[in-house]
N, CA, C and O of each residue as an XYZ file, in Angstrom:
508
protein
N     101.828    134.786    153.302
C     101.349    134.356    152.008
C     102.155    133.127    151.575
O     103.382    133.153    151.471
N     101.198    131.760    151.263
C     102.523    130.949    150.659
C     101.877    130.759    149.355
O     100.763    131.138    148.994
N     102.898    130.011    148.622
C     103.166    129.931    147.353
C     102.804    128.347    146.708
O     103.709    127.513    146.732
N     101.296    127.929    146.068
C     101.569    126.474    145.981
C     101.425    126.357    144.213
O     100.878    127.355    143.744
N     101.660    125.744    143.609
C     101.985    125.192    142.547
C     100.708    124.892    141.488
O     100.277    123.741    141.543
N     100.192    125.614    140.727
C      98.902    125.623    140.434
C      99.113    125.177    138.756
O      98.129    124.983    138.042
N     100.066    125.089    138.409
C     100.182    125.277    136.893
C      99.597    123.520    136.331
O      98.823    123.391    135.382
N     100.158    122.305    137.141
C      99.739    121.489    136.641
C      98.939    120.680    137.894
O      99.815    120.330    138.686
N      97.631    120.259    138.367
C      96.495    120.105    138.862
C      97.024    118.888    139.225
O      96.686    118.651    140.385
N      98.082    117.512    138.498
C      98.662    116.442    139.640
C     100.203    116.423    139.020
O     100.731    116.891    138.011
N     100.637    115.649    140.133
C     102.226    115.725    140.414
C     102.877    114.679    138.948
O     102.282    113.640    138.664
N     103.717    114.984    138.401
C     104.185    114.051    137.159
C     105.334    112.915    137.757
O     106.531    113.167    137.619
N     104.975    111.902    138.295
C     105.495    111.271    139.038
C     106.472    110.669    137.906
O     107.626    110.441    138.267
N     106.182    110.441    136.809
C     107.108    109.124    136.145
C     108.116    109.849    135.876
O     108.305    110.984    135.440
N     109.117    108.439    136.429
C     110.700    109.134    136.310
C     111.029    110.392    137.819
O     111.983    111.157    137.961
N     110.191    110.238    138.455
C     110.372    111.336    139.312
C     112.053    111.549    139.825
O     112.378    112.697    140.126
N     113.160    110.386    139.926
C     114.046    110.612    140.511
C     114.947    111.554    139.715
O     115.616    112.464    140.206
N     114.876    111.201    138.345
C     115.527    111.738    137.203
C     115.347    113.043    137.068
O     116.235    113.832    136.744
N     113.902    113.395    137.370
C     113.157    114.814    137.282
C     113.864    115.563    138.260
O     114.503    116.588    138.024
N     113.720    114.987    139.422
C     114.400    115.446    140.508
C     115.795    115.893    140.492
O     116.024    117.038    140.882
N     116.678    115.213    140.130
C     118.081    115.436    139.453
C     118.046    116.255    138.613
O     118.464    117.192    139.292
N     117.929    116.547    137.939
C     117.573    117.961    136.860
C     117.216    118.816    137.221
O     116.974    119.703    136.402
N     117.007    119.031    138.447
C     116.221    120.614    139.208
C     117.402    121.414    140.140
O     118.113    121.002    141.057
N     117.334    122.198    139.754
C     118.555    123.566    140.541
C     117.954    124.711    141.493
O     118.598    125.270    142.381
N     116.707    124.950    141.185
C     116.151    126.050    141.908
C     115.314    125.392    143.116
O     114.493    124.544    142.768
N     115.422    125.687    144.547
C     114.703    125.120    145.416
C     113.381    125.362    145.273
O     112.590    124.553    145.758
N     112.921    126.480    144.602
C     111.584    126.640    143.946
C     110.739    125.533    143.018
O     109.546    125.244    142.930
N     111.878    125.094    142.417
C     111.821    123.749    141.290
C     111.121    122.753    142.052
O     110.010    122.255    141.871
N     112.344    122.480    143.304
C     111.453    121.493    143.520
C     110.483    121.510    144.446
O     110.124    120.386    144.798
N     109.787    122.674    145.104
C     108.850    122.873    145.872
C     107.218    122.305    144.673
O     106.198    121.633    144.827
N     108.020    123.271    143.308
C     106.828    122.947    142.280
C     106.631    121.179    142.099
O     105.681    120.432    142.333
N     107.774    120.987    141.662
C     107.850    119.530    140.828
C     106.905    118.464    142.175
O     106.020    117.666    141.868
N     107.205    118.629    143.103
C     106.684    117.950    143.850
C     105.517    118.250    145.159
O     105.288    117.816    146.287
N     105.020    119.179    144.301
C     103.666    120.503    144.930
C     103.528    120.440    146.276
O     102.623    119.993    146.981
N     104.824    121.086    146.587
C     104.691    121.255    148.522
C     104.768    122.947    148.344
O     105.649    123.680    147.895
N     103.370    123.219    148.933
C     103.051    124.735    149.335
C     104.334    125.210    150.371
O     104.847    124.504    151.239
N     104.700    126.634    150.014
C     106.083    127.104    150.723
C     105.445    128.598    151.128
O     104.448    129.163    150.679
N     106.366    129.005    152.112
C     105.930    130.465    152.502
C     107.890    131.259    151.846
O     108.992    130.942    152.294
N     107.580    132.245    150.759
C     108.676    132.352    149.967
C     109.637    133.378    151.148
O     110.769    133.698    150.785
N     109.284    133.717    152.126
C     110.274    134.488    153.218
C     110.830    133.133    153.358
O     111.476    132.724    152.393
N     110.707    132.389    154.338
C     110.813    131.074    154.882
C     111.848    130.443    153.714
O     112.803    129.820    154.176
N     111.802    130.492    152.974
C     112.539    129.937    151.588
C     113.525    130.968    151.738
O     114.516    130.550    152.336
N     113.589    132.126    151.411
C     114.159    133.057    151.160
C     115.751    133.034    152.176
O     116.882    133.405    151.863
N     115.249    132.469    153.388
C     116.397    132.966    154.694
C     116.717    131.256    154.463
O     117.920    131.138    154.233
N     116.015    129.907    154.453
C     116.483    128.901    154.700
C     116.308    127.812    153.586
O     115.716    126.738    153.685
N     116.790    128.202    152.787
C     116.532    127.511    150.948
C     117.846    126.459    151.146
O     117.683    125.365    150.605
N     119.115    126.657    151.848
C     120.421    125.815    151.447
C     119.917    124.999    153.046
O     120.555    123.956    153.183
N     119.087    125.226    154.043
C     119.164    124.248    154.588
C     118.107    123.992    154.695
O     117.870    123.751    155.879
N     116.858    123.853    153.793
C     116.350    123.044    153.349
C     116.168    122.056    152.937
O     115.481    121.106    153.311
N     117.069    122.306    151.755
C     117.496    121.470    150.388
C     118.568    120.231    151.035
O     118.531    119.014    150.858
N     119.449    121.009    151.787
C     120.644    120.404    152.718
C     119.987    118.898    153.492
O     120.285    117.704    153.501
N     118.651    120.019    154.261
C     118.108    118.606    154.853
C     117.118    117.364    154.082
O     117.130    116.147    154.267
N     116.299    118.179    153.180
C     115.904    116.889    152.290
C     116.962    116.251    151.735
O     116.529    115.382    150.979
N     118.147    116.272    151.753
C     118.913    115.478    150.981
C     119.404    114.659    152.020
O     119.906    113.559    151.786
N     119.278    115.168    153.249
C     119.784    114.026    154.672
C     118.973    112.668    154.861
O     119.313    111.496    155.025
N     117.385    113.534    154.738
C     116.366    112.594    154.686
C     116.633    111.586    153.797
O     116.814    110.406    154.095
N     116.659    112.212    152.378
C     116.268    111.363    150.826
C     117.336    110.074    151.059
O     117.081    108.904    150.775
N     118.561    110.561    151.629
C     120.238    109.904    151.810
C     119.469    108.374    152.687
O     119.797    107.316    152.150
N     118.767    108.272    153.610
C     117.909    107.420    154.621
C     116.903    106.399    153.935
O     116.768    105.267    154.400
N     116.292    106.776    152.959
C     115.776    106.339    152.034
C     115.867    104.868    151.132
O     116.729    105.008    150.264
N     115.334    103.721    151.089
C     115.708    103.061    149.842
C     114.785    103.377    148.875
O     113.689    103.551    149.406
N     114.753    103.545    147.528
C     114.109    103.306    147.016
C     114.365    102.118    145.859
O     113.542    102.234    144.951
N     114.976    101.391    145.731
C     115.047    100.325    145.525
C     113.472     99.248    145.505
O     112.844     98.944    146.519
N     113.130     98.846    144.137
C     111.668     97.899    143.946
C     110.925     98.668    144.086
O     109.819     98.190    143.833
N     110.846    100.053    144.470
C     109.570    101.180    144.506
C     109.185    101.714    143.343
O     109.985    102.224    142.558
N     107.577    101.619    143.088
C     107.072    102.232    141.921
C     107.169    103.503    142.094
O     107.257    103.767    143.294
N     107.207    104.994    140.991
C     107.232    105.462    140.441
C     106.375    106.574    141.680
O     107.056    107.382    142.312
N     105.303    106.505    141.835
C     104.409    107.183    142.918
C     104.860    106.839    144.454
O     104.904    107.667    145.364
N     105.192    105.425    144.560
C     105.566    105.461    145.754
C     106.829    106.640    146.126
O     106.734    107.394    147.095
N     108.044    106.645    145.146
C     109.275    107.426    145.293
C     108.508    109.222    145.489
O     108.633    110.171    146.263
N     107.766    108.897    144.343
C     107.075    110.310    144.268
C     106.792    111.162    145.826
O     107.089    112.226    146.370
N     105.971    109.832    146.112
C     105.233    110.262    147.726
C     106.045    110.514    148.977
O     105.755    111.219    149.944
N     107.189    109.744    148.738
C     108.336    110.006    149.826
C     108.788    111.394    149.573
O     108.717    112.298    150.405
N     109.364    111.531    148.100
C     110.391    112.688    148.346
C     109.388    113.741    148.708
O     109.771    114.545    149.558
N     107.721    113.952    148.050
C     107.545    114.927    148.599
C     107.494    115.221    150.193
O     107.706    116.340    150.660
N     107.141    113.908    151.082
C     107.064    113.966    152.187
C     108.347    114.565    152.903
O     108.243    115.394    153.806
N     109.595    114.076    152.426
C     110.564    114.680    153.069
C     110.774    115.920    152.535
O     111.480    116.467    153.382
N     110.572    116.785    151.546
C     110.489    117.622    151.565
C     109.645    118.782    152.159
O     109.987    119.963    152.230
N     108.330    118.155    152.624
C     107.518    118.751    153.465
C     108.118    118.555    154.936
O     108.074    119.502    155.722
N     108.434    117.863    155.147
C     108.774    117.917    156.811
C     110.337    118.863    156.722
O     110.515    119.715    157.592
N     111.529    118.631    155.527
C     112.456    119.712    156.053
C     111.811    120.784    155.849
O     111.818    121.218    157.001
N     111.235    121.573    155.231
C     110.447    122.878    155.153
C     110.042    123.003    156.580
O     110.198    124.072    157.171
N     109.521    121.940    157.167
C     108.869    122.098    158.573
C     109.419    122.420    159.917
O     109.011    122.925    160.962
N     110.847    121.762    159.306
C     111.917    122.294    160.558
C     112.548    123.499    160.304
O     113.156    123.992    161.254
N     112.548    123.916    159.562
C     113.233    125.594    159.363
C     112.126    126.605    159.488
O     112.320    127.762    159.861
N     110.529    125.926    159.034
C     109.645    126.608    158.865
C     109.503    126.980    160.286
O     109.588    128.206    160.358
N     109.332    126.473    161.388
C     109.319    126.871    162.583
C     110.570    127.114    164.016
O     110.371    127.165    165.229
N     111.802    127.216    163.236
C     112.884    127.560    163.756
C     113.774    127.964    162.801
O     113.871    127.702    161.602
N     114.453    128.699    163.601
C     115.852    129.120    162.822
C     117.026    128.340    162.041
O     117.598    127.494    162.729
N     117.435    128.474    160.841
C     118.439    127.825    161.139
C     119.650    127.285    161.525
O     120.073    126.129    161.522
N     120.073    128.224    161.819
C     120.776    128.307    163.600
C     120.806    126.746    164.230
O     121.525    125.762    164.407
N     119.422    127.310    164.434
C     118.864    125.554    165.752
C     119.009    124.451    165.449
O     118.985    123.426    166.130
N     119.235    124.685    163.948
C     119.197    122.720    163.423
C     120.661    122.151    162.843
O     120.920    120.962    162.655
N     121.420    123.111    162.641
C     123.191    123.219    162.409
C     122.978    122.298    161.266
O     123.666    121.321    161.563
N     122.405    122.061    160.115
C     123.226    120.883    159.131
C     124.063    121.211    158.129
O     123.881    120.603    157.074
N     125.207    122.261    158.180
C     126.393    122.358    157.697
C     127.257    121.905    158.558
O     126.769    121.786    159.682
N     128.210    121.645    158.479
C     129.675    121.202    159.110
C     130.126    122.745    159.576
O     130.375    123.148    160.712
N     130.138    123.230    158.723
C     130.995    124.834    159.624
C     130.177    125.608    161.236
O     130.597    126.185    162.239
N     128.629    125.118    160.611
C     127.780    125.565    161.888
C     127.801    124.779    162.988
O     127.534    125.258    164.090
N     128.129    123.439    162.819
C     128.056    122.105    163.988
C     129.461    122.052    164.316
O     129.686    121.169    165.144
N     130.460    122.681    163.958
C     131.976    122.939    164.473
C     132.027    123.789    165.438
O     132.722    123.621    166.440
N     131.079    125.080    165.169
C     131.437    126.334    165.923
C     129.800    126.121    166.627
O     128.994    126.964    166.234
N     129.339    125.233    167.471
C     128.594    125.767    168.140
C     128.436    125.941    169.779
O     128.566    125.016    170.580
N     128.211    126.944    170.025
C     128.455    127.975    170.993
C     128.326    126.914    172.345
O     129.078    126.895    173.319
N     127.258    126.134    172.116
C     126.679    125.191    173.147
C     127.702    123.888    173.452
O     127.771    123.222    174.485
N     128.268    123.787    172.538
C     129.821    122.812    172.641
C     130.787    122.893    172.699
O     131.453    123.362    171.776
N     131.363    122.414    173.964
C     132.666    122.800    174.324
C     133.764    123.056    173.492
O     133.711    122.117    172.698
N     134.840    123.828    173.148
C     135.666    124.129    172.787
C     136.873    122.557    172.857
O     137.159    121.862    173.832
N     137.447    122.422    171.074
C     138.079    121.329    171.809
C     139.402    121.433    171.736
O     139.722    122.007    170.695
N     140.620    121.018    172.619
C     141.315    121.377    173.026
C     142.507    121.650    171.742
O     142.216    121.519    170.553
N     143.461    121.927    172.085
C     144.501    122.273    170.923
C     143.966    123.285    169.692
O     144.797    123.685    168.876
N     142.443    123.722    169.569
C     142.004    124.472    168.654
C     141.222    125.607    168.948
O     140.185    125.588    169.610
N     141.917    126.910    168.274
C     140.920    128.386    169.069
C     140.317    128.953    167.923
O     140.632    128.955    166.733
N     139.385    129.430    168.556
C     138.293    129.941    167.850
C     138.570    131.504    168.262
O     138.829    132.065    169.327
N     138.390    131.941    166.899
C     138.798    133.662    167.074
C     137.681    134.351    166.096
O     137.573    134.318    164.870
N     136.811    135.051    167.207
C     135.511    135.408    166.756
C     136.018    136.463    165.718
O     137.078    137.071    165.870
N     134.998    136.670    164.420
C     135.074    137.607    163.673
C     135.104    138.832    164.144
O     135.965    139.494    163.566
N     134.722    139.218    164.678
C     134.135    140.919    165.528
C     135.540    140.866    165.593
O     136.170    141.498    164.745
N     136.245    140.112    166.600
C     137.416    140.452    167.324
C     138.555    141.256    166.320
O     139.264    142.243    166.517
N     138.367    140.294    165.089
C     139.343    140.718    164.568
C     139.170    142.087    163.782
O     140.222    142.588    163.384
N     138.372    142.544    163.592
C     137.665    143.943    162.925
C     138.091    145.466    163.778
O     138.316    146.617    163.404
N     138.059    144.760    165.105
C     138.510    145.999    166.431
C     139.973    146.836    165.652
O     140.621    146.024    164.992
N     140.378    147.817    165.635
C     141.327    148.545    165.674
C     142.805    148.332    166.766
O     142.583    148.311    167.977
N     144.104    148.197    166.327
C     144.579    148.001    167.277
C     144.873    148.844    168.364
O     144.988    150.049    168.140
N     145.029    148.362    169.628
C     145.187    149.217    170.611
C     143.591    149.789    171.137
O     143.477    150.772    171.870
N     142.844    149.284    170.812
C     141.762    149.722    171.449
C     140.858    148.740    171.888
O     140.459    148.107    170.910
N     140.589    148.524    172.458
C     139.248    147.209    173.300
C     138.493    147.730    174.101
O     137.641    147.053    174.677
């Protein structure tokens, strides 16, 4: 089931960046900028969502852009990060620093150990 934004019939573009800045709930801005969401999908990957539209938006000039044009971007990048979590984990796409430090697929780098959580939970004297 997804979730699209029915309350106002077109997007309120003016001022959109400002609008945008004022929004806290990743729900907010799924509405503000009417990108249909599936709310599980949100639910497990809302901080790297948000994480990655802000990688995108960061790529961005908007500089001399009218009002709709800005409009049309952010929703676009917000539709495509939805798109990468929407069909993978986020696991697979690492855009925190703590997840792209510790990943499993990259070598260990030297002078620094990694001491899995589990490990330390074991009881002593027993393995």
């Amino acid at each position: 089931m997804s979730r699209c934004s029915t309350e106002r019939p077109i997007m309120e573009v003016a001022g959109i960046l400002t609008q945008l800045k004022g929004l806290s709930a990743a729900e907010e801005f799924f509405a503000v900028l009417r990108v249909c969401y599936d709310p599980k999908v949100l639910d497990v990957s809302r901080l790297h969502i948000m994480k990655r539209m802000g990688q995108y938006l960061a790529n961005e000039d908007f500089s001399d852009l009218t009002d709709q044009v800005i409009a049309a971007r952010a929703r676009a990048t917000l539709q495509r990060a939805y798109e990468d979590f929407a069909t993978a984990a986020p696991l697979s796409h690492r855009v925190f620093k703590v997840l792209k430090d510790h990943d499993p697929n990259r070598p260990a780098t030297p002078g620094r150990t990694f001491v899995p959580f589990d490990s330390i939970l074991k009881p002593f004297g027993k393995e």
